[in-house]
C-alpha positions in Angstrom: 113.3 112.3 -130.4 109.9 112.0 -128.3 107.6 115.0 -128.4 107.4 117.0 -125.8 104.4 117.7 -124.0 104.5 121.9 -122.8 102.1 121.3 -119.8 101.0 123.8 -117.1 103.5 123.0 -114.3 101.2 124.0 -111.0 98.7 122.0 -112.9 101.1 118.5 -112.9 102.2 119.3 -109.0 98.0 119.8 -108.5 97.3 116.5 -110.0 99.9 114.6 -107.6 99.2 116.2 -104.6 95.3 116.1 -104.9 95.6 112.3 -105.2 97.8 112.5 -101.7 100.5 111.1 -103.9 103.8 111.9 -102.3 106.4 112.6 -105.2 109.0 109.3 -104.0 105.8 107.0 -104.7 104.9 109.0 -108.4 108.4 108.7 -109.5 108.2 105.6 -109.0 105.5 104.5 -110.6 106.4 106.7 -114.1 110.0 105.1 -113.6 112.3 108.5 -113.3 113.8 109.9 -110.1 112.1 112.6 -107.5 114.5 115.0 -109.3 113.0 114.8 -113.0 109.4 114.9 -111.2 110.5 118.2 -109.8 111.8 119.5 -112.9 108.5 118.9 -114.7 106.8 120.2 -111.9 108.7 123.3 -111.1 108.7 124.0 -114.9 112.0 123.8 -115.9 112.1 120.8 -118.0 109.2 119.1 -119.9 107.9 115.4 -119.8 107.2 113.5 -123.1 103.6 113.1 -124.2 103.8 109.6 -123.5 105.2 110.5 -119.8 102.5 113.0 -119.0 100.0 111.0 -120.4 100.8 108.2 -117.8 101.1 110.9 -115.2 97.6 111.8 -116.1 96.1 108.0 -115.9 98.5 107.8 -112.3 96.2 110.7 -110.8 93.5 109.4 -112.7 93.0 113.1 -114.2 92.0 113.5 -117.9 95.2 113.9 -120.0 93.3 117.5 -121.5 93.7 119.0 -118.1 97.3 118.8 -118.0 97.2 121.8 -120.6 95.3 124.8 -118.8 96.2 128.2 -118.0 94.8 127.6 -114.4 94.4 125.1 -111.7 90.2 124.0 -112.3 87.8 124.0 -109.9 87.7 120.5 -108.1 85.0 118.4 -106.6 84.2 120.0 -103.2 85.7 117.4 -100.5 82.7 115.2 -98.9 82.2 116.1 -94.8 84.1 113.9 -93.0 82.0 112.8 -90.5 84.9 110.3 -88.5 86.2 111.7 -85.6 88.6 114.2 -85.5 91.9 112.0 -85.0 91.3 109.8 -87.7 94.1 109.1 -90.3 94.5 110.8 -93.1 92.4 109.8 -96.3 95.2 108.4 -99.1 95.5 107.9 -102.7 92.5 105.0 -102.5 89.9 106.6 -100.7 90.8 110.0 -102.7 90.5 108.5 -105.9 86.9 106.4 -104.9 85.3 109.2 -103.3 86.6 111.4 -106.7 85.1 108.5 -109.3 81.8 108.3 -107.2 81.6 112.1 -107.2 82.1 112.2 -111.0 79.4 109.6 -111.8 76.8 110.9 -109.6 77.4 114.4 -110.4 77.3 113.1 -114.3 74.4 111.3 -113.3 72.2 113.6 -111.4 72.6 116.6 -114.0 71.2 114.1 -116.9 68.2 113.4 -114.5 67.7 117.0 -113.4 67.8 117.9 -117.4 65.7 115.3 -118.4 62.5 116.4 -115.9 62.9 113.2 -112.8 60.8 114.2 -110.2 63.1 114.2 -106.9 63.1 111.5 -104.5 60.8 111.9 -101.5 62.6 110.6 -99.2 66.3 112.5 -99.3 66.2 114.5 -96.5 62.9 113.8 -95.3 64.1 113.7 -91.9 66.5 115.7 -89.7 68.7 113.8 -86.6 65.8 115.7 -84.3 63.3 112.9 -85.1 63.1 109.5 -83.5 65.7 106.8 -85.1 62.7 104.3 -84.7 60.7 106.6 -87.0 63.6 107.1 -89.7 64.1 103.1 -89.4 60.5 102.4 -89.9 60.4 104.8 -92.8 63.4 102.9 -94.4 61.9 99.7 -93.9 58.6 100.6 -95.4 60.1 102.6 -98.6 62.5 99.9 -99.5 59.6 97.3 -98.8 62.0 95.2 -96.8 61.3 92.6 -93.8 64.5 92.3 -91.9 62.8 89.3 -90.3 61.8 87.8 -93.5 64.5 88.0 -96.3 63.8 86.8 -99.8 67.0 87.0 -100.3 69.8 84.2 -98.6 72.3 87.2 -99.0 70.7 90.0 -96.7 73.0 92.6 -98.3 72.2 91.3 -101.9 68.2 91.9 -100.8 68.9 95.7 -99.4 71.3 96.7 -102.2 68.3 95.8 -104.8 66.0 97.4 -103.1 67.9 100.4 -102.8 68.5 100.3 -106.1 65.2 99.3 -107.3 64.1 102.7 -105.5 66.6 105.0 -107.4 69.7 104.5 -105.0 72.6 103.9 -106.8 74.7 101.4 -104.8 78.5 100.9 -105.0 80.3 98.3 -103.4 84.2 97.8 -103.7 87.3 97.3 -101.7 89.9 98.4 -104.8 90.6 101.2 -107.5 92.7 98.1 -109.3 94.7 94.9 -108.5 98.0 97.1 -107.0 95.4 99.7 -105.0 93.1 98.7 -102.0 90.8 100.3 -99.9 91.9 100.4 -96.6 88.6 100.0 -94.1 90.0 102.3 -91.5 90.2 105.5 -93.6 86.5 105.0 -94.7 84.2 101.9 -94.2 80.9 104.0 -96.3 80.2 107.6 -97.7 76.8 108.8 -99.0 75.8 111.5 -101.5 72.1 112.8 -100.7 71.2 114.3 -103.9 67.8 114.4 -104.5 68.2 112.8 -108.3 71.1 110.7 -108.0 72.2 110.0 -104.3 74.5 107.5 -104.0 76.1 105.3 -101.2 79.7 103.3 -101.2 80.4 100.8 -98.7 83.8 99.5 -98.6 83.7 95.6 -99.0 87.1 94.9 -97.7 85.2 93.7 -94.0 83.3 91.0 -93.6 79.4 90.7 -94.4 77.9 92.0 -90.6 80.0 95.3 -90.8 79.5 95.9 -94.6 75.3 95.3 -93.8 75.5 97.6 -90.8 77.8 100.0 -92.8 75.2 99.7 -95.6 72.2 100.4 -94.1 73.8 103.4 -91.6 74.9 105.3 -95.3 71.2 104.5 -96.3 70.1 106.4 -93.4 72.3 109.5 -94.4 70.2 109.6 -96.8 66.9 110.2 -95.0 68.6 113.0 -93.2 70.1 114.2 -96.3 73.9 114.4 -94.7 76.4 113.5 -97.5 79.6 112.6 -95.9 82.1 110.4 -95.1 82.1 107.6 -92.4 84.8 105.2 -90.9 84.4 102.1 -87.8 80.8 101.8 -86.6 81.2 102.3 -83.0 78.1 101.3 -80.7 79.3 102.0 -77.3 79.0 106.2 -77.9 80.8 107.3 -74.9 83.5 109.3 -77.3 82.4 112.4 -77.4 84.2 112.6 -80.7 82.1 110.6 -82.4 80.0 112.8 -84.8 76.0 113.6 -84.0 74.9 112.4 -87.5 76.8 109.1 -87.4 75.3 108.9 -83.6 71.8 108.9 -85.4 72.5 107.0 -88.2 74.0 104.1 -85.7 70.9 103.9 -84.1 68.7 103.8 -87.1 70.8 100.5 -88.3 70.4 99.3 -85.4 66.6 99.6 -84.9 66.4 98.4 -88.7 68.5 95.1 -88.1 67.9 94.2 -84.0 64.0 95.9 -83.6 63.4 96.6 -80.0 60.2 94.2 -80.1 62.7 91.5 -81.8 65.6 91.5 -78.6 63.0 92.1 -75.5 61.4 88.7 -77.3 64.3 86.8 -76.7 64.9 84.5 -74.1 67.2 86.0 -71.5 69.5 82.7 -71.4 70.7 83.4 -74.8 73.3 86.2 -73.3 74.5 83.3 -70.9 76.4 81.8 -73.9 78.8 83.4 -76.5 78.4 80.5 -79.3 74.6 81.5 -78.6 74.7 85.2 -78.9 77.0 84.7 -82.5 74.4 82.0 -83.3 71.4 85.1 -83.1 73.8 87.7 -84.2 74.8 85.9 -87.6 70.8 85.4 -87.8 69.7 89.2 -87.5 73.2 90.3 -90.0 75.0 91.8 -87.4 77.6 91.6 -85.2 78.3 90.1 -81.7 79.4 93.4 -80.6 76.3 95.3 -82.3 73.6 92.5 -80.5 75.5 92.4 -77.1 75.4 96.6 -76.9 72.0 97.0 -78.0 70.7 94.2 -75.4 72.5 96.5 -73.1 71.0 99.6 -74.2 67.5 97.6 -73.7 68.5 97.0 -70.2 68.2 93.1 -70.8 72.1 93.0 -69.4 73.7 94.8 -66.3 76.9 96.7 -67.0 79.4 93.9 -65.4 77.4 91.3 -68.0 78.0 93.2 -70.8 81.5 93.7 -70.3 82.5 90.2 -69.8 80.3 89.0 -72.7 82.5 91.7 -74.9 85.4 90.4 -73.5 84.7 86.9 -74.8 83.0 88.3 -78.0 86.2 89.5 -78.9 88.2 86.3 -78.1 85.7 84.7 -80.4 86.1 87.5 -83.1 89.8 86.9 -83.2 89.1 83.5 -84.0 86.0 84.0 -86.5 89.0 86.1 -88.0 91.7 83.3 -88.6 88.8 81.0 -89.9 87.7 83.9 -92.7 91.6 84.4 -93.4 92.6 80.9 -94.2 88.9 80.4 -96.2 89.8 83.4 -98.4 93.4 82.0 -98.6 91.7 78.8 -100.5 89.9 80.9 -102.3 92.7 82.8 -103.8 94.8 79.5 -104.7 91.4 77.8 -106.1 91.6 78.8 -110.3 89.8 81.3 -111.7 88.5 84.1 -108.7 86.2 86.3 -108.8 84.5 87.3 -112.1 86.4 90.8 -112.8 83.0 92.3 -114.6 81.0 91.5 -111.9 83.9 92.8 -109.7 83.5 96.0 -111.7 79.6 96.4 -112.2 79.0 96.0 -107.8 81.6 98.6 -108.1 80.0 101.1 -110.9 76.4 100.0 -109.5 74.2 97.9 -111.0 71.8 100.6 -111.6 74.1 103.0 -112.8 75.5 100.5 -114.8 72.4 99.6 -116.7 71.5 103.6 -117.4 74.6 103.7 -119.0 74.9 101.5 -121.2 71.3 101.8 -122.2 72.0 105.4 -122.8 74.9 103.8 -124.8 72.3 101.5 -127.1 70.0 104.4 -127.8 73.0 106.9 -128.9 72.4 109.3 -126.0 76.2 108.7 -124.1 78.7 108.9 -126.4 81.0 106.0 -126.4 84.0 107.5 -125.2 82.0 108.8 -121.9 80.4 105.3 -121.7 84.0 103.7 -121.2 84.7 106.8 -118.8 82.2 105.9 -116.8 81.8 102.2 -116.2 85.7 101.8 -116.3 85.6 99.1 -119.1 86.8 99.6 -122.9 83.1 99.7 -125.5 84.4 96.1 -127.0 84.4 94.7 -123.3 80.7 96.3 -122.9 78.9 92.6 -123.9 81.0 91.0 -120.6 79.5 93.5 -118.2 76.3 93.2 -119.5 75.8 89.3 -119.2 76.5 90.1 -115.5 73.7 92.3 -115.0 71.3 89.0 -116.1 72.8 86.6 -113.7 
């Protein structure tokens, strides 16, 4: 007969309802009925040590935790910084947020122990200064020319910039192959710690919102605001829309369409939509994003903009169907996406590399390495070789 395992019971119901896991969906997924989940839970029978340890890697909780006298004291929840009648954040986002907390806070004590000197620029800035300031500040500590990009992949350039100036960048749009991120619970979040701040965009949308999303978490970071964020809006009418995501809108958008940059252009580019997505896919952004900040700049009336937005979108739709039925072709092509490079833009490159060079020198134990970077010690050689390509 299978061991038992004599678990705290409020513990087990903690577990579950912390990952926004309704008790249908975890019975399901540990293969017994609501009513054996409630026993277990309510105390009155026991699960095997086999069960509860798949209960444990279900909530993604450590199996250990299962066996104390008390509830423990969680990861404070991140601000939410969407507006007020967003949808509730489920089991994805919950569980994202949770691993990015637990590396950075990991991450950040190991720095602060070790003597780092804190990064200027978290929180050098407050949502009172000027968003062309903050923008120009960006620019010039990242060392980036949004009008020149080394890089063919503008979001490749600012993510190893970032990184190269102690941001640790994660980019993902799953927690594994059965569990996605869904974009309208939360397209970014930052963490402005002054040792180990980190930023997540989701990168389940398409390159101009995942740029724009990118660079708005970067500028949470200059005001020191760690929070959540969901759809970039540009047209801020909605007075539900949060002061701090206000700000860091605007800073994107001086960063990606300068003012100097759209005044320059000639005004008979906003006479044709395959013209404005022509100049929008130039400067990373989005139709949308160009055709409100030309407004803003007074370069279009009000009855322009709308009809131009009114097109944009027909063309969107379409720009939609196109990226559908590429990625469809992708998917039936062999082989995919490389899973270890999947996992290191999801770990961060940066953090990635600390770790496992903390691994070499005998500083992380192996056992927290794996933790960590989500990949068994014998697979460590496979995520490596991706951090050289």
């Amino acid at each position: 007969m299978a061991e038992k395992a004599y678990i705290t019971p409020k513990i087990l119901t903690w577990a579950r309802e912390s990952a926004r896991m309704p008790l249908d969906v975890a019975a399901s997924k540990i293969g017994k009925s609501i009513e054996i989940l409630e026993e277990w839970e309510s105390g009155v029978s026991q699960p095997t040590i086999k069960q509860a340890e798949k209960l444990a890697k279900i909530y993604k909780r450590p199996f250990a935790l299962f066996f104390l006298p008390e509830i423990p004291k969680d990861f404070h929840p991140l601000q939410d910084f969407r507006k007020s009648d967003s949808i509730q954040l489920t089991t994805g986002s919950i569980f994202i947020i949770r691993e990015i907390q637990q590396k950075q806070a990991w991450l950040s004590d190991v720095l602060e122990e070790n003597g780092e000197e804190r990064l200027p620029f978290i929180g050098k800035y407050t949502i009172n200064n000027s968003p062309e300031e903050v923008a120009k500040d960006i620019l010039s500590t990242l060392n980036i020319n949004p009008n020149n990009y080394a890089e063919t992949n503008p979001i490749k350039e600012w993510v190893n910039k970032a990184e190269l100036n102690g941001i640790y960048v994660s980019r993902t749009s799953f927690i594994h192959s059965r569990l996605t991120l869904d974009k309208n619970e939360v397209q970014g979040f930052a963490i402005a710690d002054p040792y180990a701040p980190f930023v997540f965009v989701n990168s389940k949308d398409w390159a101009a919102p995942q740029l724009f999303t990118l660079i708005h978490e970067i500028a949470h970071l200059w005001i020191a605001e760690t929070g959540i964020s969901n759809e970039i809006e540009f047209e801020q009418t909605n007075s539900k829309t949060h002061p701090v995501e206000i700000f860091s809108n605007e800073v994107a958008a001086n960063i990606l369409m300068p003012k100097e940059v759209i005044l320059s252009l000639d005004p008979s580019t906003f006479d044709n939509s395959k013209e404005i997505f022509s100049i929008a896919k130039t400067l990373g952004v989005s139709s949308f994003a160009l055709l409100y900040r030309a407004f803003n700049l007074s370069i279009i009336n009000v009855n322009k903009y709308k009809s131009l937005k009114n097109q944009a979108t027909i063309d969107f739709k379409a720009f939609l169907k196109r990226e559908e039925l590429k990625k469809e072709k992708q998917k039936k092509q062999k082989g995919g996406p490389n899973p270890y490079l999947l996992r290191l833009n999801k770990n961060s490159r940066l953090f990635t590399q600390f770790v496992l060079d903390g691994f070499k020198s005998g500083f992380v134990e192996p056992t927290q390495a794996s933790f960590l970077l989500n990949t068994p010690i014998n697979k460590f050689n496979k995520l490596e070789s991706q951090l050289y390509k």
